[in-house]
NUPADO-798184 format. One line per 8 residues: for each residue x, y, z of C-alpha. Coordinates in Angstrom, 1 decimal, m for minus. Each point is the difference from the previous one (the first is absolute). Layout:
N
X:Y:Z ~ ...
***
This chain:
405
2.9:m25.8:m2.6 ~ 0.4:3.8:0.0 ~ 0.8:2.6:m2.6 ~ 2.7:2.6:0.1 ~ m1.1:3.2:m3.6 ~ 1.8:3.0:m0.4 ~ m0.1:1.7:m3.3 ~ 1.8:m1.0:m3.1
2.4:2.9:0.3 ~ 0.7:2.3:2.2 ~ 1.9:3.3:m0.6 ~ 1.8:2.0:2.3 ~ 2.1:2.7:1.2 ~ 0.3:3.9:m1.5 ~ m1.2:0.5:m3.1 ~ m1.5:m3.4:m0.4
m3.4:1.6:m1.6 ~ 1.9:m0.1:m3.3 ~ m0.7:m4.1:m0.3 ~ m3.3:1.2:m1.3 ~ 1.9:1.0:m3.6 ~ 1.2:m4.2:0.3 ~ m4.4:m1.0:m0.4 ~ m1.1:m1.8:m2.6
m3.7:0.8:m1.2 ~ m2.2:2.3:m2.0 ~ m2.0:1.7:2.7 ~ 0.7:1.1:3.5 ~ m2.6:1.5:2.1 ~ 1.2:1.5:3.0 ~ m1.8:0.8:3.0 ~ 0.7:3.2:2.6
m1.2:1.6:3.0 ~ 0.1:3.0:1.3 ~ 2.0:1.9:m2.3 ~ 3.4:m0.3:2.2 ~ 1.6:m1.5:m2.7 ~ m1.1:2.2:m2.7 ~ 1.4:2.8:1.9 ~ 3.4:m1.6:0.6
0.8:m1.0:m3.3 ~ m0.8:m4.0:0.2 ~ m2.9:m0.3:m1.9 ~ 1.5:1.7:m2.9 ~ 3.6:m1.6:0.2 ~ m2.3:m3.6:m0.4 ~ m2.0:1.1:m2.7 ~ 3.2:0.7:m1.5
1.4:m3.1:0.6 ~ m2.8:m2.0:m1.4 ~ m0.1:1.9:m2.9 ~ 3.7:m0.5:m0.6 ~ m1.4:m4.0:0.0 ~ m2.7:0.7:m2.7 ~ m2.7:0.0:2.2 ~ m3.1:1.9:m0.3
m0.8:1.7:3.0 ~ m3.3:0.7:2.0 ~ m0.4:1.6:3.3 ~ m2.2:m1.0:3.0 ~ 0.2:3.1:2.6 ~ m1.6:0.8:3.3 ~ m0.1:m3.0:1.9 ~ m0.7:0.8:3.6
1.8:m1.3:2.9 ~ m2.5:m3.1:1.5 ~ m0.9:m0.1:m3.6 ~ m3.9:m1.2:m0.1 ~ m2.0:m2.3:m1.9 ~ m1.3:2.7:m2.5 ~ 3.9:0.7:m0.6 ~ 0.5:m3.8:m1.1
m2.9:m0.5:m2.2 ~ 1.1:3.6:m2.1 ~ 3.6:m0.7:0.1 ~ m0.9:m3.8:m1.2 ~ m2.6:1.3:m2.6 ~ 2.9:2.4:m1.6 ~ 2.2:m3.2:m0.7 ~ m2.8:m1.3:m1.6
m0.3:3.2:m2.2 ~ 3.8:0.0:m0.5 ~ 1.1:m3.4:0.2 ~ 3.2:m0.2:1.3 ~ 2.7:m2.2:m0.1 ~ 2.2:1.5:3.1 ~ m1.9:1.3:3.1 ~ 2.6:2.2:1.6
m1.3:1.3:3.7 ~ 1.8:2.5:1.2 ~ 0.3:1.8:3.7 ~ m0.9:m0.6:3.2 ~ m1.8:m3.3:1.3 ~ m3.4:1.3:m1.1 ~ 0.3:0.2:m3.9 ~ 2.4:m3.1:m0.3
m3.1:m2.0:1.9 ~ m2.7:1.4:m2.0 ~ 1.7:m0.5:m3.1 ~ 0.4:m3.7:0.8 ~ m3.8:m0.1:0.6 ~ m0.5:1.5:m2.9 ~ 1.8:m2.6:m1.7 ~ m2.1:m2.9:1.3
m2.8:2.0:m1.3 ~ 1.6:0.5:m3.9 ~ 1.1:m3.5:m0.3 ~ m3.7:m1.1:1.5 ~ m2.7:2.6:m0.7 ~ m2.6:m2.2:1.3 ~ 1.6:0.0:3.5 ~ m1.8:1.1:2.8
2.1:2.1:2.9 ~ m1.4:m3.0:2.5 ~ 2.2:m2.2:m2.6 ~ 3.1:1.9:0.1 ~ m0.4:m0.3:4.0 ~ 0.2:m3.9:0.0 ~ 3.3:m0.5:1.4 ~ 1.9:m2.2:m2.2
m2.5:m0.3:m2.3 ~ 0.9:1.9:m3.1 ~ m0.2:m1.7:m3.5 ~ 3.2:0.0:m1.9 ~ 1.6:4.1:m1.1 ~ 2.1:1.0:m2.5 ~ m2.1:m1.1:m2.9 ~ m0.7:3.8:m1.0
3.0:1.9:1.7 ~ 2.8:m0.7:1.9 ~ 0.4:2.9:3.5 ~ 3.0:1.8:1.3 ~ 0.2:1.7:3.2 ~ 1.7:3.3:1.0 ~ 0.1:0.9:3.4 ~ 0.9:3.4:1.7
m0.9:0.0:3.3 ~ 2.0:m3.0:2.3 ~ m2.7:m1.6:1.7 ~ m2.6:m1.7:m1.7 ~ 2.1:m2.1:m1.9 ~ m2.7:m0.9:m2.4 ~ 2.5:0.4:m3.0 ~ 0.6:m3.7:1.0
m2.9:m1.9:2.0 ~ m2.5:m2.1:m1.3 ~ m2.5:2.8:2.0 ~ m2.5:3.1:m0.9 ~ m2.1:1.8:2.6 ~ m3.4:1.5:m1.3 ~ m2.1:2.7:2.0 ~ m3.8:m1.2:0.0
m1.1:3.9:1.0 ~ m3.6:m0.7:0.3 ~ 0.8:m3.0:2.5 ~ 2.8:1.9:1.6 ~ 2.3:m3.2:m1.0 ~ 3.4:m0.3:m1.1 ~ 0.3:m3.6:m2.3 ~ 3.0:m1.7:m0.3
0.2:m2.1:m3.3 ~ 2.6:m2.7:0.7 ~ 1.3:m2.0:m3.3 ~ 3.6:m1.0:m1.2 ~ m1.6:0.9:m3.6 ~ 0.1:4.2:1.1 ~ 3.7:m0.6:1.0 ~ 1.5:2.6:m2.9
2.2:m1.6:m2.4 ~ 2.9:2.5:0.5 ~ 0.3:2.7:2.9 ~ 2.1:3.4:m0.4 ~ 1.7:0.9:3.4 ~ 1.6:3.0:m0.8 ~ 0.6:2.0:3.0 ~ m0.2:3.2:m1.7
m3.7:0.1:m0.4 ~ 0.3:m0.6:4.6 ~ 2.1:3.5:0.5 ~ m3.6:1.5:m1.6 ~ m1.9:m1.5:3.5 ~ m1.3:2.4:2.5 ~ 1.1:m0.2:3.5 ~ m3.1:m1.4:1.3
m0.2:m2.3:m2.5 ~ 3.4:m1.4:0.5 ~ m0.8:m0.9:3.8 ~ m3.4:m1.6:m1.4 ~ 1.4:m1.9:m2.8 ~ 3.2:m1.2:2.2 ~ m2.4:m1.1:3.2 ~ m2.5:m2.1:m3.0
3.4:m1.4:m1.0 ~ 1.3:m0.6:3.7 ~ m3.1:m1.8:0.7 ~ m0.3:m1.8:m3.2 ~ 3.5:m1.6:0.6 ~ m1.3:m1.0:3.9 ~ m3.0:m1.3:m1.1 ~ 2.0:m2.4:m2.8
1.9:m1.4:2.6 ~ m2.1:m0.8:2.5 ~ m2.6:m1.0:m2.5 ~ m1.3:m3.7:0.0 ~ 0.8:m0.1:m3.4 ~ 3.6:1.1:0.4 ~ 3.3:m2.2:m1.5 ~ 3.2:m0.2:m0.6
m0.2:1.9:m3.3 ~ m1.5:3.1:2.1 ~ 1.5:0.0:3.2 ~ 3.3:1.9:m1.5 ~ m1.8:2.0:m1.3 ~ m2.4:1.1:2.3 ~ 2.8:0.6:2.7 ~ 2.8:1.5:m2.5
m2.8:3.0:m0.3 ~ m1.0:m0.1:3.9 ~ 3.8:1.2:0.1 ~ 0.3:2.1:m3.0 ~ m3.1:1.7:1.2 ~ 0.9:0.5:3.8 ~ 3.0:1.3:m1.7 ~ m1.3:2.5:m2.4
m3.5:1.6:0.7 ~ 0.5:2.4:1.9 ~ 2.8:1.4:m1.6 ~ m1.9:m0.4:m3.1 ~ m2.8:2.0:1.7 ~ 2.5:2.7:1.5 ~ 0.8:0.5:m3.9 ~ 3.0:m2.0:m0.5
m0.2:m1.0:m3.7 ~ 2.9:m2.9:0.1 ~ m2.4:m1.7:2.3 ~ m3.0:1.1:m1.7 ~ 1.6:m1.8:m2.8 ~ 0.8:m3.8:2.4 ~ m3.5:0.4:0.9 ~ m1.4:m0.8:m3.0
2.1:m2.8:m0.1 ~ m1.1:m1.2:3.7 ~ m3.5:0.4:m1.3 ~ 0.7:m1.7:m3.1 ~ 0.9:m3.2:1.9 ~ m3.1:0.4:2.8 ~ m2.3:m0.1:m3.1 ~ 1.9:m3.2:m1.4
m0.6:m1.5:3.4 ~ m3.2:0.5:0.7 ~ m1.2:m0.8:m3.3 ~ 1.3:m3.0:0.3 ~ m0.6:m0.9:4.0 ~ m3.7:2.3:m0.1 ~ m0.6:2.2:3.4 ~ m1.9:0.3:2.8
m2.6:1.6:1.8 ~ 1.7:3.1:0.0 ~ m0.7:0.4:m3.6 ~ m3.6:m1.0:0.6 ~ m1.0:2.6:2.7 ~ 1.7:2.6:m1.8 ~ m1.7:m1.2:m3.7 ~ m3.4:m0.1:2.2
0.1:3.3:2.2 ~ 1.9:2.3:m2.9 ~ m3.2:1.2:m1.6 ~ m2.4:m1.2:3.0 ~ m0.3:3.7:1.5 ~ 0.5:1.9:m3.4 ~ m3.7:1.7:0.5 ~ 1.6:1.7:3.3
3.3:1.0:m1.9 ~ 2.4:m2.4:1.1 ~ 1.5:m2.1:m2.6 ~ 2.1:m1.8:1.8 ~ 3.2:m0.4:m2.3 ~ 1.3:m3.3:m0.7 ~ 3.6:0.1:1.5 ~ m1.2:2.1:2.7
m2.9:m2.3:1.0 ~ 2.7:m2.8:m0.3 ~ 3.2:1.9:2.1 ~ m3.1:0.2:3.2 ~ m1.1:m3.3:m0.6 ~ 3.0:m2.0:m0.2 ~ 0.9:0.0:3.6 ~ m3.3:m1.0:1.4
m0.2:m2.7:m2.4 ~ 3.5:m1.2:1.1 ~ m1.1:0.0:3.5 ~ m2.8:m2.0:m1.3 ~ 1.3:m2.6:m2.1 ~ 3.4:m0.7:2.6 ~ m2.8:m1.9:2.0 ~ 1.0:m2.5:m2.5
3.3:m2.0:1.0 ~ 1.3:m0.1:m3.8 ~ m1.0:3.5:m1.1 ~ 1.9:1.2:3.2 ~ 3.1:m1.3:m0.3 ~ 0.3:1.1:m3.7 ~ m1.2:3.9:1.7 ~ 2.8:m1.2:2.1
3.1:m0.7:m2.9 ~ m1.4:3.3:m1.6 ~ 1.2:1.7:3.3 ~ 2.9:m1.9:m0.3 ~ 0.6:0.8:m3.5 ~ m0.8:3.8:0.5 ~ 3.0:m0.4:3.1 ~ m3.2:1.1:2.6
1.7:m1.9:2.8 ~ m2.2:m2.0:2.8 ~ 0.8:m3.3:1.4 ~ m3.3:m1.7:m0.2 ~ m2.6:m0.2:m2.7 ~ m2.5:2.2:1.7 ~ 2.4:2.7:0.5 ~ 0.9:m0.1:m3.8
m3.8:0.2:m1.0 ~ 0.0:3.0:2.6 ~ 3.0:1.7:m1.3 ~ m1.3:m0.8:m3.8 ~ m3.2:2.0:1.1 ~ 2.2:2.4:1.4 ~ 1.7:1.0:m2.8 ~ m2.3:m0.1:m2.5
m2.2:2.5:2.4 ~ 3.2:2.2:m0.5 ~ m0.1:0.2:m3.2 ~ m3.3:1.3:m0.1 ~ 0.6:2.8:2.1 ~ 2.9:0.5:m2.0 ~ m2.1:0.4:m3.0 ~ m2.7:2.1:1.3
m2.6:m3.2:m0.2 ~ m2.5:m0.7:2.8 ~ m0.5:m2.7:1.9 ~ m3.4:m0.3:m0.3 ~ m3.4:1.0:m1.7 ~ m0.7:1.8:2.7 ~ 2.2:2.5:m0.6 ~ 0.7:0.3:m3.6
m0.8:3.1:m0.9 ~ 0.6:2.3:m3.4 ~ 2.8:m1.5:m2.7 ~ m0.3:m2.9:2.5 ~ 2.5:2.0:2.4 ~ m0.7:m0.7:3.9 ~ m2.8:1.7:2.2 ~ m1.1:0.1:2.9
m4.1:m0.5:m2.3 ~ 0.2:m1.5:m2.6 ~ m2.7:m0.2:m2.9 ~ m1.3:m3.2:0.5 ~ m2.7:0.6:3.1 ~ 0.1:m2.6:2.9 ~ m3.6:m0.9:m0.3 ~ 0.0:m0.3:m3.9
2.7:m2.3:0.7 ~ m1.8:m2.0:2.4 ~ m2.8:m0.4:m2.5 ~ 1.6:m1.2:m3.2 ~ 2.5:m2.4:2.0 ~ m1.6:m3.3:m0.2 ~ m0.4:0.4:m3.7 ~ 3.5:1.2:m0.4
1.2:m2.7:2.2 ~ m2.4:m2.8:m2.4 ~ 1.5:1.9:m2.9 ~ 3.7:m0.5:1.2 ~ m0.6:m3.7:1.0 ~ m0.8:m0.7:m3.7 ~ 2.6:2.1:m1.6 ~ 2.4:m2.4:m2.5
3.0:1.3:2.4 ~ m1.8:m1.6:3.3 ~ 0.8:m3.7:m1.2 ~ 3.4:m0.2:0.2 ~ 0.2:2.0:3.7 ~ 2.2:m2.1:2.6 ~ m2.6:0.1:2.3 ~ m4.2:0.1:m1.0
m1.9:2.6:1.5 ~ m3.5:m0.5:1.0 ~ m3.2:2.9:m0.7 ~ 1.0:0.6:3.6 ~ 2.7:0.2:0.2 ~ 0.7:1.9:m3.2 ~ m2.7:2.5:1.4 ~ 2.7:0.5:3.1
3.1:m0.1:m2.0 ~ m1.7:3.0:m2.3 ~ m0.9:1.6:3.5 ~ 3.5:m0.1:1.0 ~ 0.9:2.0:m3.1 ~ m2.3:2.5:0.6 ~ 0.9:1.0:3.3 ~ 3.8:m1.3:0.3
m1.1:m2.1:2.7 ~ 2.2:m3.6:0.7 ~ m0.7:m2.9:m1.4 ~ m0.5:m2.9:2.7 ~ m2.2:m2.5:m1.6
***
């Protein structure tokens, strides 16, 4: 038996933020980042909203992208303070994930993080507050997964908590709060989304509930990116559609290695200045991994009918994994992404030195590689790595070497 959870409801298209004035409750804590949507008018157009509702309204500001543990525990201690009936996260991937920690921790104070990180193994929510999620940047689709990811800074970890109980009860899509994105932020976002949707499908876990999904956004997203990133807004605005859908199949089908090198190596070299970004460590990663996982027969021919799908041509299966690997190595030059660690360099743009040095690399790999292995993504991989050969795939990354093992 498997299980297919999106949210309850799920709003979209322009002006779609104004659902918020539709909420039933008496207090809504919402929780920010950085301030983007302050200065753009957002933040105040939803406290407006849920004012209009009746709702008392408390803010929750700051949050960091790769929000931390320490974020968590004060966001969490606020609801407590507050009590809340509506948790409204609102942003990019980072506050909308922290805010569903935090949630976990209002409606259970005595929860440990090491609790929250037993995958599938949250106690019942909604007993204090019900959550909505507003997303404005088109990639992390957490606005509708049953997924957070928490930054362990002193252990250089990123955590994924994995739960159907964190999937938000309704998600905004409104794809005004997406023409706010920085370009390299929308060639981030879209390559996390692009490799969410490949992941899904060839996922262990995958069904006939996700498979539409997964490759209706492979398309959309082929489609749309880079037009999105050369600052065409109609696209900008499909993209957070595309993204939308990657998020309701991977949440559904999980992921892949992929997502567990890039969770394990994103803050692994932040002493030397090199946090690597999530959808960046994702866009280099992706084609090794493909090269990797095609070993296996049944993950190969699915690369293969994304080929197909994406109209890549080739006549056998190997030459549609090839021209998969191909293309998606296109895009990232398109997008100004590196190919490897070894040369990601400042705002993750290519160099020929990058800042993570070879031999600090070499030194923290079989712990990264252990870390990796046991990642919640790594289960549901096509094809099961070993230390070793994780240690070589993670190699391959670095150096943008092939993968032939």
């Amino acid at each position: 038996m498997a299980r297919f959870t999106l949210p309850r409801d799920l709003y979209h298209g322009k002006g779609s933020l104004e659902a918020l004035k539709t909420f039933e409750g008496k207090r809504a804590m919402i929780c920010v980042g950085g301030g983007s949507m302050k200065r753009f008018g957002f933040l105040d157009k939803a406290v407006a909203y849920l004012k209009e509702a009746g709702m008392e309204v408390e803010l929750f500001e700051g949050i960091e992208s790769d929000p931390s543990v320490e974020t968590v525990m004060r966001g969490a201690d606020a609801m407590l303070k507050f009590q809340p009936d509506w948790i409204i996260a609102m942003g990019g991937g980072s506050p909308i994930d922290a805010a569903k920690a935090m949630w976990i921790k209002y409606e259970y104070p005595e929860t440990t993080f090491e609790d929250m990180c037993k995958v599938f193994g949250l106690p019942k929510l909604r007993k204090k507050a019900h959550f909505c999620a507003i997303s404005s940047t088109s990639g992390t689709a957490t606005e509708v997964t049953a997924f957070s990811i928490i930054t362990d800074y002193a252990k250089g970890i990123k955590y994924p908590i994995a739960d159907f109980e964190i999937t938000p009860d309704v998600a905004i899509v409104d794809p005004d709060l997406a023409e706010t994105m920085p370009k390299k932020l929308v060639a981030h976002t879209g390559m996390d989304a692009m490799t969410h949707a490949i992941e899904a499908y060839v996922s262990t876990a995958n069904c006939d509930y996700t498979d539409p999904l997964a490759l209706y956004a492979i398309k959309m997203i082929q489609n749309d990116l880079i037009p999105s990133y050369n600052g065409d807004m109609a696209k900008r605005d499909t993209m957070h559609n595309a993204q939308c859908l990657a998020g309701m199949a991977f949440s559904n089908a999980l992921l892949g290695i992929v997502h567990s090198m890039a969770h394990k190596t994103g803050a692994a070299f932040a002493d030397y200045g090199a946090h690597i970004i999530h959808g960046a460590a994702n866009a280099m990663y992706l084609p090794k991994v493909i090269a990797f996982n095609a070993k296996d027969e049944t993950a190969a021919k699915r690369y293969a009918t994304i080929a197909d799908y994406m109209g890549l041509g080739g006549e056998t299966v190997e030459e549609k994994v090839k021209l998969l690997i191909e293309a998606l190595r296109k895009m990232n030059d398109e997008l100004n992404i590196p190919h490897c660690i070894k040369h990601y360099g400042a705002d993750s743009y290519p160099t020929e030195n990058g800042f993570v040095p070879e031999d600090v690399f070499l030194a923290r790999l079989h712990d990264i590689a252990v870390n990796a292995l046991g990642d919640a993504c790594t289960g549901s991989n096509p094809r099961q790595p070993s230390v070793e050969e994780m240690e070589k795939l993670l190699k391959c990354c670095y150096y943008d070497t092939e993968v032939d093992f």
